[in-house]
ZAFIDREN-696726 format. One line per field, with one value per residue (C-alpha): residue in one letter; chain; x, y, z. Coordinates in nm, 3 decimals. Layout:
BEGIN
midren	c(A_...) $
dodren	c(A_...) $
x	c(X_...) $
y	c(Y_...) $
z	c(Z_...) $
//
This chain:
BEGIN
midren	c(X_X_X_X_X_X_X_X_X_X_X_X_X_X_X_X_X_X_X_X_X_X_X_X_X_X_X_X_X_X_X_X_X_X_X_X_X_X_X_X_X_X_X_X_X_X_X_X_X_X_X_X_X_X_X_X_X_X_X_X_X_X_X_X_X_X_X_X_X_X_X_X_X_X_X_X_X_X_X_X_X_X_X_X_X_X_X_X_X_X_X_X_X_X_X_X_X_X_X_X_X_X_X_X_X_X_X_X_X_X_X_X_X_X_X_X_X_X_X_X_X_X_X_X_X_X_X_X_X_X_X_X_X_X_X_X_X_X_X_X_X_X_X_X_X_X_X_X_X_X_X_X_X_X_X_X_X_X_X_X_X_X_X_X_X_X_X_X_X_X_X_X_X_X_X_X_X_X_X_X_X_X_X_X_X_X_X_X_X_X_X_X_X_X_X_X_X_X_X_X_X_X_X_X_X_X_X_X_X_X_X_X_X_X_X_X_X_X_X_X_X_X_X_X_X_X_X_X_X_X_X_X) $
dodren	c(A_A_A_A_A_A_A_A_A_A_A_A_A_A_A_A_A_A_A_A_A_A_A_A_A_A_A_A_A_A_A_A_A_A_A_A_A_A_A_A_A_A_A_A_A_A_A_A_A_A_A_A_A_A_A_A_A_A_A_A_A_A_A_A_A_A_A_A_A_A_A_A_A_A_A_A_A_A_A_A_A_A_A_A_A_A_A_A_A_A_A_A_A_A_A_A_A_A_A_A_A_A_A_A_A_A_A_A_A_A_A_A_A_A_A_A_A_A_A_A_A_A_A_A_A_A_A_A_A_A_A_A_A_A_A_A_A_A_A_A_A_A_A_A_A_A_A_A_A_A_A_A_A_A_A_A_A_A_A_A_A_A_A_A_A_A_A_A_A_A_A_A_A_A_A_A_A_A_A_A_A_A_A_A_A_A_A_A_A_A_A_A_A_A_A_A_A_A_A_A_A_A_A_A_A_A_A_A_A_A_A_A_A_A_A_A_A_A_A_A_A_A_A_A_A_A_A_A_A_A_A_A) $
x	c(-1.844_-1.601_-1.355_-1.386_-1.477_-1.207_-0.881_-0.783_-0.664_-0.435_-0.291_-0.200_-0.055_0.147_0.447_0.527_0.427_0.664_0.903_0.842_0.894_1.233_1.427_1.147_1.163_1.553_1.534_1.241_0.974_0.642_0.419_0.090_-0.205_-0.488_-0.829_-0.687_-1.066_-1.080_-0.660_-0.589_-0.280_-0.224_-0.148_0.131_0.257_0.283_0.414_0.699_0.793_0.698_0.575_0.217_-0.068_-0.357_-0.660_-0.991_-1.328_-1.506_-1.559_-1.716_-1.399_-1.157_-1.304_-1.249_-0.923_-0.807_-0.909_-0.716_-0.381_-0.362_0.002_-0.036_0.159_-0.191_-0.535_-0.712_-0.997_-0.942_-1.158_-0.981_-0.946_-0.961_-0.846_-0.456_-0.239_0.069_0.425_0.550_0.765_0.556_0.201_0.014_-0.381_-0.458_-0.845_-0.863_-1.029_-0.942_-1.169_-1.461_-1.400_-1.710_-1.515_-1.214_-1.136_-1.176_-0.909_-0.641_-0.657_-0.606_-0.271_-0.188_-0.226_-0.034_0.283_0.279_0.283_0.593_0.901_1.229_1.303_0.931_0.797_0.387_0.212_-0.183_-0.340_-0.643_-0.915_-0.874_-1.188_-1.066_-1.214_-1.579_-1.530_-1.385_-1.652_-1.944_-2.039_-1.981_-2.291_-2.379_-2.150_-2.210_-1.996_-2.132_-1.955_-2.076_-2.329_-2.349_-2.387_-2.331_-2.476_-2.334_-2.472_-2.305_-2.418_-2.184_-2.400_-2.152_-1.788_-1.636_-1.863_-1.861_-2.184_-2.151_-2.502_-2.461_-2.697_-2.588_-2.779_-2.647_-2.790_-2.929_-2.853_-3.143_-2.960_-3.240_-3.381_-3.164_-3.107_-3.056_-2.882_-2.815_-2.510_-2.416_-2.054_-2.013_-1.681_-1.525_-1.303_-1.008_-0.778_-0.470_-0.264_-0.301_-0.136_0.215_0.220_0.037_0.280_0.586_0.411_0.425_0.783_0.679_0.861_0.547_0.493_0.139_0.268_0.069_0.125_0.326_0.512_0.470_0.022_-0.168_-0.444_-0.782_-0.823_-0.856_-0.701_-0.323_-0.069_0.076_0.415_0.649_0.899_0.939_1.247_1.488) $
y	c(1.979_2.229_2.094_1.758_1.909_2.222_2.076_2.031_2.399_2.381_2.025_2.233_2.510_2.424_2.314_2.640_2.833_2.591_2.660_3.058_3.072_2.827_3.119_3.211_2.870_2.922_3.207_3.039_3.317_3.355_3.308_3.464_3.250_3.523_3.320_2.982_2.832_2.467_2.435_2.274_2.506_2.557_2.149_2.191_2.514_2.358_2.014_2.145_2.298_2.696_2.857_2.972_3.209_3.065_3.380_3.330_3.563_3.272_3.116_2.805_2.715_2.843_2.517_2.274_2.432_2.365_2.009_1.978_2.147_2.160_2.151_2.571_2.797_3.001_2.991_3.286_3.493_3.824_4.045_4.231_4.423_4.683_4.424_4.489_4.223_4.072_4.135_3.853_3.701_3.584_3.671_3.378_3.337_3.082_3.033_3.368_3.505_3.843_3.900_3.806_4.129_4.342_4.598_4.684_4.975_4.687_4.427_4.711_4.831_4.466_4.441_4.715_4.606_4.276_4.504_4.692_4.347_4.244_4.255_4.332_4.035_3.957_3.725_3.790_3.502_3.528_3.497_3.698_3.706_3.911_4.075_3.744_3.531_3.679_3.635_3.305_3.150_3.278_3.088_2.797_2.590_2.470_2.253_1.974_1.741_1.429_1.222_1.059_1.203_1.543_1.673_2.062_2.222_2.552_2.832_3.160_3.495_3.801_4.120_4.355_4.360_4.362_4.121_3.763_3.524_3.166_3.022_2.656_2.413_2.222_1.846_1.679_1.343_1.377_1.178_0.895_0.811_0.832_1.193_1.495_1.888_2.133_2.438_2.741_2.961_3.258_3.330_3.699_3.786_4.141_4.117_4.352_4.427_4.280_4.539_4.757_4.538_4.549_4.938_4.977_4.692_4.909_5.209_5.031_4.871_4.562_4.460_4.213_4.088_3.913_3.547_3.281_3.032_2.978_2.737_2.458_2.403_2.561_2.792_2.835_3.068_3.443_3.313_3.464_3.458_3.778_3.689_3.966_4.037_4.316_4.532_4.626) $
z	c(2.761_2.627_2.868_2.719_2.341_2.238_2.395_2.013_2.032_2.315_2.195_1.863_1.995_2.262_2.195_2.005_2.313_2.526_2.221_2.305_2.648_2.688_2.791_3.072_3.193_3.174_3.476_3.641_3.580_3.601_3.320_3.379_3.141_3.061_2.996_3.119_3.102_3.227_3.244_2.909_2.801_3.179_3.202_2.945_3.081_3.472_3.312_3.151_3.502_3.464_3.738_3.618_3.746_3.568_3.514_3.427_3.445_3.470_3.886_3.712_3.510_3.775_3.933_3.645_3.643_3.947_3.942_3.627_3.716_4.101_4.057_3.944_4.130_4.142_3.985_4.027_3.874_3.683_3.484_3.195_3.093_3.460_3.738_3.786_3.615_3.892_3.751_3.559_3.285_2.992_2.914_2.713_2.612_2.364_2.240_2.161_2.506_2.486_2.156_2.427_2.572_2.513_2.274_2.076_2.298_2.630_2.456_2.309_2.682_2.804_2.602_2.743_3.062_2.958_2.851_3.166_3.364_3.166_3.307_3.102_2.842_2.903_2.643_2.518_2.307_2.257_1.975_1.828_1.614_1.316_1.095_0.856_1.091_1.003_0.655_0.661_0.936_0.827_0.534_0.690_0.747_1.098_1.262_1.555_1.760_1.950_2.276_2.515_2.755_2.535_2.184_2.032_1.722_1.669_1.409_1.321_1.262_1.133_1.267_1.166_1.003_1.331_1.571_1.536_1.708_1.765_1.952_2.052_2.125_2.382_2.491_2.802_2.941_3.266_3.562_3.478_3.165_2.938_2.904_2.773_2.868_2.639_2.749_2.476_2.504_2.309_2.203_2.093_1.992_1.891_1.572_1.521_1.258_1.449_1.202_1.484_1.735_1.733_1.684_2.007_2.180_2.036_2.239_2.564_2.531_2.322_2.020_1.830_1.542_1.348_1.293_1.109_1.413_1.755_1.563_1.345_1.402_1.151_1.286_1.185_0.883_1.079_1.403_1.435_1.683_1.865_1.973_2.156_2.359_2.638_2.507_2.861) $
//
């Protein structure tokens, strides 16, 4: 279902991250995809022939991603933000995954990680949640989407200034085509002030900057992209 459901966000955004990394796919380096979930941004990536190490923390959409992009050079899992990132070219994550780290302190010390990975001329593109996106979500009223075989109603709670909950509803026909399963899942997400960001890049040899998009797409209102560039 979210395979098949959020794959708007990765049609949006990618050609400014293909845009972003021309000059990695210019050298033929290795773009390392942090969060890659079921291989939507990875298909893009791999299509428009970069070499890519698709990373996930999740085994179950490792799977989906390898069934969707078996042409990656390597999909593997990795849990930010302590596992050890592989030296590469271009750090991406799209879909904000690194605000589903369980603190501010865990996703500062995954870009961290991500600039140390870098290597000179190194291009970094992820985008993040900011403390907006609490303000700007949360009087929303609840939201569903309906396809075939499934439906999602989604509510959202705002516990503190700085944590964002999304609980979804999830209904899935079952194999006899005429009964449903409902499944519930709980999104938590730590907001940041992404103010802090490119000051902590500069400190590990990142020049970044807070952009409104990757290029052209418009974001959703508190969702900005990071986009940097190892200096050396």
């Amino acid at each position: 279902m979210h395979h098949e459901g959020f794959g708007f966000h990765a049609d949006a955004v990618a050609p400014g991250i293909l845009s972003l990394l021309g000059p990695v796919l210019e050298r033929d380096g290795v773009v390392l995809e942090l969060g890659c979930g079921s291989g939507l941004l990875t298909r893009y990536l791999v299509d428009a022939g970069h070499r890519v190490i698709a990373t996930d923390a999740s085994p179950a959409m490792l799977d989906l991603a390898r069934r969707t992009v078996p042409g990656a050079s390597e999909i593997r899992e990795l849990v930010l933000p302590d596992d050890p990132l592989p030296a590469c070219d271009a750090v991406v994550a799209v879909g904000h995954p690194l605000n589903y780290l369980p603190s501010e302190d865990a996703l500062f010390r995954a870009l961290v990680a991500a600039c140390g990975a870098l290597r000179p001329g190194g291009v970094i593109a992820v985008d993040l949640e900011d403390l907006a996106w609490g303000r700007a979500w949360i009087e929303q009223p609840p939201s569903g989407w309906l396809a075939e075989g499934w439906a999602l109603v989604m509510t959202r709670e705002l516990p503190s200034p700085n944590r964002f909950v999304r609980t979804m509803a999830i209904f899935s026909r079952n194999a006899d085509g005429e009964t449903w399963r409902r499944d519930d899942e709980r999104h938590e997400n730590v907001l940041i002030d992404t103010a802090l960001v490119p000051p902590l890049l500069a400190e590990h040899g990142v020049e970044a900057e807070i952009r409104a998009s990757f290029g052209s797409e418009q974001l959703p209102p508190g969702l900005v992209a990071v986009v940097g560039r190892k200096v050396g």
